[in-house]
C-alpha positions in Angstrom: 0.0 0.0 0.0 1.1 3.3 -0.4 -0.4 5.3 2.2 -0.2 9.2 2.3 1.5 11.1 5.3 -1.1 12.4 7.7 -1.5 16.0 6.3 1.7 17.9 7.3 1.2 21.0 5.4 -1.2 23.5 4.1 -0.5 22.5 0.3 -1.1 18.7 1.1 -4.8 19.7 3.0 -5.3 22.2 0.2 -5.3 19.4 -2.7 -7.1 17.1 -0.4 -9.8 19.6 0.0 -12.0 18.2 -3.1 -11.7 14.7 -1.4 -13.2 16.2 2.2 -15.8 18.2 0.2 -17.1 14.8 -1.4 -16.9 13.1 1.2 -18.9 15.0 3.4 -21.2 15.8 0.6 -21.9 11.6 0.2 -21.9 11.1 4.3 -24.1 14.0 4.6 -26.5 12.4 1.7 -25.9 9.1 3.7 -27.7 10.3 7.0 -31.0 11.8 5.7 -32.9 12.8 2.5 -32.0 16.6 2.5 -32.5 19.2 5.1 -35.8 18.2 6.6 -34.1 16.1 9.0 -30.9 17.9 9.9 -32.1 18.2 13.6 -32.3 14.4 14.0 -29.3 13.4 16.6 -26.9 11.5 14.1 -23.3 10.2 15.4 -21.4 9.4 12.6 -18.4 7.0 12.7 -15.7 5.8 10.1 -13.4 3.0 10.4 -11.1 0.3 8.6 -13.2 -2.6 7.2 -12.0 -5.2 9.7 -10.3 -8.4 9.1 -12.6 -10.6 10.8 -16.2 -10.2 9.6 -17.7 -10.9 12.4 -16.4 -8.2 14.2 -18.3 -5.4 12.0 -21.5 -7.6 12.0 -21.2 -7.1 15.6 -20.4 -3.3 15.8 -22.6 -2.7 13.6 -25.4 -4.6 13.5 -25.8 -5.1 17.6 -23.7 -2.4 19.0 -24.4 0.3 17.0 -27.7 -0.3 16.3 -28.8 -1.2 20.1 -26.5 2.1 21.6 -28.8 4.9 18.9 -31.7 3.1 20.4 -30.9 4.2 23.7 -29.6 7.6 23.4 -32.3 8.9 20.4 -29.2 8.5 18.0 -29.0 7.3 14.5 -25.6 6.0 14.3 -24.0 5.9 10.6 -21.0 3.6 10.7 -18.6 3.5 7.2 -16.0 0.9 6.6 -13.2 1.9 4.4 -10.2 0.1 3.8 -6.5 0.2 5.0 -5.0 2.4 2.8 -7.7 5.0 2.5 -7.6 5.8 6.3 -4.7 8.5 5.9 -5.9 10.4 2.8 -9.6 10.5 3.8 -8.7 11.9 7.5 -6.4 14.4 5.7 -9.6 15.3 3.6 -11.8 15.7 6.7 -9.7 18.0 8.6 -9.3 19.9 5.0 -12.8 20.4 5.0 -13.2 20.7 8.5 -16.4 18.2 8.1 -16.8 14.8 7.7 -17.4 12.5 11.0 -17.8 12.4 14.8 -15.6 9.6 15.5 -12.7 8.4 13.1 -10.3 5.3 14.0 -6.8 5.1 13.0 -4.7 1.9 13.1 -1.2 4.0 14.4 -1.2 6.6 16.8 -2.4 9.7 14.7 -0.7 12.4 16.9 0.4 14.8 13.7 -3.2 15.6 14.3 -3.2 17.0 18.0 -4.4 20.4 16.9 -7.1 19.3 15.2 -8.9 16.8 17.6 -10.4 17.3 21.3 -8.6 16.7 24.5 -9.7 13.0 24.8 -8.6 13.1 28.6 -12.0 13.0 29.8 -12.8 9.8 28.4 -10.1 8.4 29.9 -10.9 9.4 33.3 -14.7 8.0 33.1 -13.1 4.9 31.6 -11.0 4.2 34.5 -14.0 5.2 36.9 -15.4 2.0 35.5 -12.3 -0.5 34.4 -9.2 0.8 36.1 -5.7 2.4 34.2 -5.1 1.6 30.6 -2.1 -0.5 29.6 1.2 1.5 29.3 1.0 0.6 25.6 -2.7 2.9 25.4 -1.2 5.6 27.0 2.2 5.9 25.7 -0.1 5.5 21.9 -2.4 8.7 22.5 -0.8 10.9 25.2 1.4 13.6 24.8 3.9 14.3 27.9 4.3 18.0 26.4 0.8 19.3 26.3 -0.4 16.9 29.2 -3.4 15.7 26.2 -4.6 13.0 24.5 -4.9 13.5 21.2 -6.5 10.1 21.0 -8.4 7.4 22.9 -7.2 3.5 22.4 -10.0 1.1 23.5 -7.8 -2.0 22.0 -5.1 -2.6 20.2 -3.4 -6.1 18.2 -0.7 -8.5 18.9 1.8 -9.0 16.0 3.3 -12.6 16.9 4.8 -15.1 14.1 2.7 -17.5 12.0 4.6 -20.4 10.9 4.2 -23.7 9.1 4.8 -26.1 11.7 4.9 -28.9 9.1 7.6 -27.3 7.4 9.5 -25.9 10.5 9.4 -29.5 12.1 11.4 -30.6 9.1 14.3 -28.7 9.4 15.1 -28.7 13.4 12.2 -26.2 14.7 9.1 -28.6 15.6 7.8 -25.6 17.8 9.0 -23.0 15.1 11.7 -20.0 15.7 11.9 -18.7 19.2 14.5 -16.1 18.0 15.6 -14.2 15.0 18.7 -16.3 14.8 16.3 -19.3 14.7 14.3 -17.2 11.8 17.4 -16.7 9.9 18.7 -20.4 10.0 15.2 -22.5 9.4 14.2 -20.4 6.9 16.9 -20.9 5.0 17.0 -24.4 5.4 13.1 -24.8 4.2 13.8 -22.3 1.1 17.0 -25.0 0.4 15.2 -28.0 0.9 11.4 -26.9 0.0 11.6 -23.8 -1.9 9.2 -21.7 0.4 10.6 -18.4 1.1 10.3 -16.6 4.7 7.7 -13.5 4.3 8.8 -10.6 5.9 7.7 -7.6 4.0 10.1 -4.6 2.8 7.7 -2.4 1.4 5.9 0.5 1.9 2.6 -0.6 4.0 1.6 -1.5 8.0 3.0 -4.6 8.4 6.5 -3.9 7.1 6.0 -0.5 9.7 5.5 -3.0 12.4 8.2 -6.0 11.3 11.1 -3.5 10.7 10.5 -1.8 14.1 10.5 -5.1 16.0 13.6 -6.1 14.0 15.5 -3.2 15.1 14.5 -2.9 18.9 14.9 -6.6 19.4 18.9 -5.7 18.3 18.9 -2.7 20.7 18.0 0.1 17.9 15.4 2.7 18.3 14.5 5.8 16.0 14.5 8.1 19.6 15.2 7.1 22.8 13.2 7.8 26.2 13.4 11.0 26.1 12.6 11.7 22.0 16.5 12.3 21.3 16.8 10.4 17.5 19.2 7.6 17.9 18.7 5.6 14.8 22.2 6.0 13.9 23.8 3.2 15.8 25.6 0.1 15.7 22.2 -1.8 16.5 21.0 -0.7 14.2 23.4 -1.4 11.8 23.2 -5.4 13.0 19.8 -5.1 12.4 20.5 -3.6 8.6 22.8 -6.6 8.1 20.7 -9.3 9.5 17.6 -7.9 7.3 20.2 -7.8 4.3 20.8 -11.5 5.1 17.4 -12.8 5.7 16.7 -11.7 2.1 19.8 -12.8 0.5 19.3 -16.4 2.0 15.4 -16.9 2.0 13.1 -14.4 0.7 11.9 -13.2 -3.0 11.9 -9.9 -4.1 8.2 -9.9 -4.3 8.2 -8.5 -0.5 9.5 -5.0 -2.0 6.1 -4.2 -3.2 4.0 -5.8 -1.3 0.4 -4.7 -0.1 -0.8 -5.1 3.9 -2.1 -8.4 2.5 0.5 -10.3 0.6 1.5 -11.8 3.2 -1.8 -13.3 4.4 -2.4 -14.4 0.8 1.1 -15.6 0.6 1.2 -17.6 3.7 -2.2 -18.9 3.1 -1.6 -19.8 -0.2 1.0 -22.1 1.2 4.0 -20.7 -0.5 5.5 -18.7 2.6 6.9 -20.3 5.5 6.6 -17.6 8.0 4.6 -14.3 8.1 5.2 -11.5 10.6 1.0 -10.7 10.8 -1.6 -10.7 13.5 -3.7 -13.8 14.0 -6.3 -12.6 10.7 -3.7 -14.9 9.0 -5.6 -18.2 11.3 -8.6 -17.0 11.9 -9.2 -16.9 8.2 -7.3 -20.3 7.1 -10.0 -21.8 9.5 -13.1 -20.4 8.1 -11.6 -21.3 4.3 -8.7 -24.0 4.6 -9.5 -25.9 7.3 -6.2 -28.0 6.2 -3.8 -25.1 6.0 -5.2 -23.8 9.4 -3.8 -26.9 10.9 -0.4 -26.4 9.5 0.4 -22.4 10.4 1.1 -22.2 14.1 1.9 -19.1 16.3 4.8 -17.8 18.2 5.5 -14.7 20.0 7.5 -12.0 18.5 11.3 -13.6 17.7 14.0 -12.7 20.5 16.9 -10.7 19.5 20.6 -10.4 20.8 19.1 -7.6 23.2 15.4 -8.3 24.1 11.9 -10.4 23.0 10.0 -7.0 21.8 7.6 -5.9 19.2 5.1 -3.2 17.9 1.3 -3.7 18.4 0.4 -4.9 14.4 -2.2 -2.1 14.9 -3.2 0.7 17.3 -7.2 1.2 17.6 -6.9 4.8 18.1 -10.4 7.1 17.9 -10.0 10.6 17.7 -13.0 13.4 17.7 -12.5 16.2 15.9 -12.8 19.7 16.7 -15.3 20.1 14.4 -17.3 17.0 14.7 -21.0 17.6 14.9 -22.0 15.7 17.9 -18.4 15.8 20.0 -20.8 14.7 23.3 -22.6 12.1 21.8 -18.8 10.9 20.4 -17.4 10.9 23.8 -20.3 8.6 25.0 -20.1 6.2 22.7 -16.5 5.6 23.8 -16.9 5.4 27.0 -20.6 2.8 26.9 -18.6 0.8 23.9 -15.3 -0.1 26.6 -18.6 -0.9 29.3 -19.4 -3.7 26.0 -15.7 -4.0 25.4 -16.1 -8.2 26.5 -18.6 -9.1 23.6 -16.4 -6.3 21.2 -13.2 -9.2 22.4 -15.4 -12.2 21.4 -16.6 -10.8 18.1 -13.4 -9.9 16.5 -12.4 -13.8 17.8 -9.0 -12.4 20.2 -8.3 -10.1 17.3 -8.5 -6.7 19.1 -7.3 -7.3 22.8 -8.3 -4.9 25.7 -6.3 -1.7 26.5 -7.8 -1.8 29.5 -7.6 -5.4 30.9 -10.4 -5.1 33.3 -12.8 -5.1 30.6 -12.3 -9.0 29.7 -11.2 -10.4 32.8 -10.8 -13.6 31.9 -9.1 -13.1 28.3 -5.7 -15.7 29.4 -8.8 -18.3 29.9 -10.8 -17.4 26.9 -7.4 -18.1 24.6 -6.5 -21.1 25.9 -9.4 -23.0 25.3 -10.6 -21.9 21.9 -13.1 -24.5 20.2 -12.3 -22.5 16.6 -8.9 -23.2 16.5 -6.7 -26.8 16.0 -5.5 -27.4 18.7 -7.6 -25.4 20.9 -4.6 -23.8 23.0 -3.4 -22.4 19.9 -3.9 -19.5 20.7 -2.5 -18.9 24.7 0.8 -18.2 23.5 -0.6 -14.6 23.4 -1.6 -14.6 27.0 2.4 -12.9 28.3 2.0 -10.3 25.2 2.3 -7.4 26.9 5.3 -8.7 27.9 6.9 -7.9 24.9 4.2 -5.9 23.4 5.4 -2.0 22.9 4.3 1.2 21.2 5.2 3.1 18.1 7.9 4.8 19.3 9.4 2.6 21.8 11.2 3.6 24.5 9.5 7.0 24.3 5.7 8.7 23.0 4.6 7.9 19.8 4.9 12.0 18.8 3.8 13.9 16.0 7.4 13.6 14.9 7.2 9.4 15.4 3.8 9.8 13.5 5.3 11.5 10.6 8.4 9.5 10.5 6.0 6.4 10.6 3.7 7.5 7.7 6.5 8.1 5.6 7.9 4.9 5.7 11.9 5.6 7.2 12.5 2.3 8.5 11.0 0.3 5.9 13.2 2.4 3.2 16.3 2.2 5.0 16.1 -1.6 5.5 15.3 -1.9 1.9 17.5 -0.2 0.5 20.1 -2.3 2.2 18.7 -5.7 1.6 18.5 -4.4 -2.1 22.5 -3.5 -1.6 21.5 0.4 -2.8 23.3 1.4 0.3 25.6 0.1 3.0 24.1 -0.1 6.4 26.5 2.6 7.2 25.3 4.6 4.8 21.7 3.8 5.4 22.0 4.7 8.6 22.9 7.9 8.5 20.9 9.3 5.5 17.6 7.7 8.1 19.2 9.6 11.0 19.6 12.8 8.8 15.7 12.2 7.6 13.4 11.7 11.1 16.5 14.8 12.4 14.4 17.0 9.6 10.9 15.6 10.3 11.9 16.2 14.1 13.3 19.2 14.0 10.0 20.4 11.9 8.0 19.3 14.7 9.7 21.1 17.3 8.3 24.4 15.8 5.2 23.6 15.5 
């Protein structure tokens, strides 16, 4: 995918314009049949089209449809899909029209200006279900204004999917526990089998997520705790070399351009031996390859020579804007959706776990027993995840600055252009660490 950086200037919002003044043209058409119903209470949300089905049938159809009753509220929900998100957000605060509610799948802090102090959902959250994870907070707050720019109700593990039949054959019966592991059975299947490991390099979400968990798991980090940019390190240059490796010995240069879903398809397919991806990649081999599902096991996020870590594989992160219609009716909805938060955990099938863990109480049990999946425990090797579960912008706030270095796709370029052998990790290093030095020092005038 090629997603579009969140709006950083008034040209960008300028050209998007046309797309906010459609947009809230058709949603405006959506909710009623001209003017003659403009009082009616409406609450208009947009969101990604989720990867399990089930989930929007259930935030939709009972949610939705049984939280309007309640409050007087016609509730318009539109799906759209990955790679829209950024542009059509961009177009919205363009516009300054469009919804109430809008989720993000990253921390969308470039647009702190133009959203509501989300504080105050917070505090009647934890009124009712305790603090949110360190992961929630550290994704929407910033230590500099004391505001959150957004409010997290759930966010998703990014562990491995592997073939265990293939693994087994080559030493790794349980799959790789590190990267080390990664590097040598995945070499050995593309030798023996010809399946390639499926780590993206491209300019999309999950190669975001894969190259960030790469580099902290060898002690890199684009800033450190206190949002000083560090990228230009010796971790980081293992981390270049390892990635250069990896693809020399047992990838195909298809990852360059993939999409957010090649490596669903791939895996699925049954040509990849080992995805980076959030449990969609199961949930859907059991609902269409009931035979495949059996094969692709799960592992947590590899361990590296310094630590076991990895980024969320997405952030749920609502924001209400400024100049959202029904900012009250917005900041309820939150706030009674994390009181249904349990049945929200059910219908996505352990997709979207709880940033605030009160909410499904018994999630470790729910995991470990699941009647879907072959063998039923498949799935409890995500019950320690927050154990090495971490935030954009690990070991500090995931910042305007973060966002825009995160949008633009740093980390995947610099590891690409390596494993392509454009550049030396020396070199790549430092042309990153002279990039997100720009984007940061931009931000710190804002």
């Amino acid at each position: 995918m090629a997603n579009r950086k969140r709006g950083f200037t008034r040209r960008q919002f300028v050209k998007a314009a046309g797309i906010g003044a459609l947009a809230a043209a058709g949603s405006a058409a959506g909710l009623a049949p001209g003017r003659a119903r403009a009082q009616e209470k409406t609450l208009k949300i947009i969101q990604w089209s989720h990867f399990v089905p089930a989930y929007d049938k259930w935030f939709d159809g009972v949610f939705c449809k049984q939280w309007g009753e309640k409050h007087g509220t016609r509730v318009v929900v539109d799906h759209i899909s990955i790679g829209e998100i950024n542009a059509r957000a961009a177009a919205e605060v363009s516009a300054r029209r469009g919804h109430d509610l809008f989720m993000f799948l990253s921390p969308p802090a470039a647009y702190e200006q133009q959203t509501i102090d989300h504080t105050e959902i917070y505090q009647q959250v934890e009124k009712r279900w305790g603090k949110p994870i360190d992961l929630g907070h550290k994704s929407t707050f910033n230590p500099r204004t004391k505001k959150y720019f957004a409010f997290s109700d759930s966010y998703v593990p990014d562990p491995g999917n592997y073939r265990q039949d293939l693994w087994s054959q080559v030493g790794f019966p349980k799959g790789p526990d590190t990267w080390d592991d990664l590097r040598k059975g995945a070499k050995a299947i593309k030798d023996k089998f010809g399946n390639p490991c499926g780590i993206g390099l491209s300019q999309e979400l999950d190669t975001n997520m894969a190259m960030r968990a790469l580099l902290w798991s060898f002690g890199g980090a684009e800033q450190d705790e206190n949002g000083r940019v560090v990228i230009n390190s010796p971790h980081t240059i293992e981390a270049l070399k390892f990635m250069r490796a990896l693809q020399k010995e047992s990838q195909t240069n298809e990852v360059f351009t993939w999409d957010p879903s090649s490596n669903n398809r791939g895996i699925l397919a049954g040509k990849l031996s080992y995805v980076a991806n959030a449990i969609s990649v199961t949930r859907t081999a059991e609902k269409d390859n009931p035979e495949m599902s059996q094969k692709i096991q799960i592992v947590p996020a590899p361990k590296g020579p310094v630590r076991r870590i990895a980024a969320e594989h997405v952030m749920d992160c609502y924001v209400v804007w400024k100049f959202a219609e029904n900012v009250e009716g917005a900041k309820q909805f939150l706030v009674d959706y994390m009181d249904a938060f349990g049945d929200a955990f059910k219908a996505s099938e352990f997709y979207n776990f709880p940033c605030f863990p009160k909410t499904v109480p018994n999630l470790k049990e729910q995991i470990a027993n699941d009647p879907k999946a072959k063998p039923p425990d498949k799935y409890k090797v995500l019950g320690d995840v927050l154990d090495w579960a971490t935030n954009v912008g690990y070991p500090g706030y995931a910042s305007a600055a973060i966002d825009e270095v995160f949008n633009t796709f740093v980390l995947p370029t610099m590891f690409a252009k390596v494993a392509r052998d454009e550049l030396k990790p020396e070199d790549a290093a430092r042309a990153a660490e002279k990039e997100i030095k720009r984007i940061f020092e931009k931000w710190s005038k804002a």
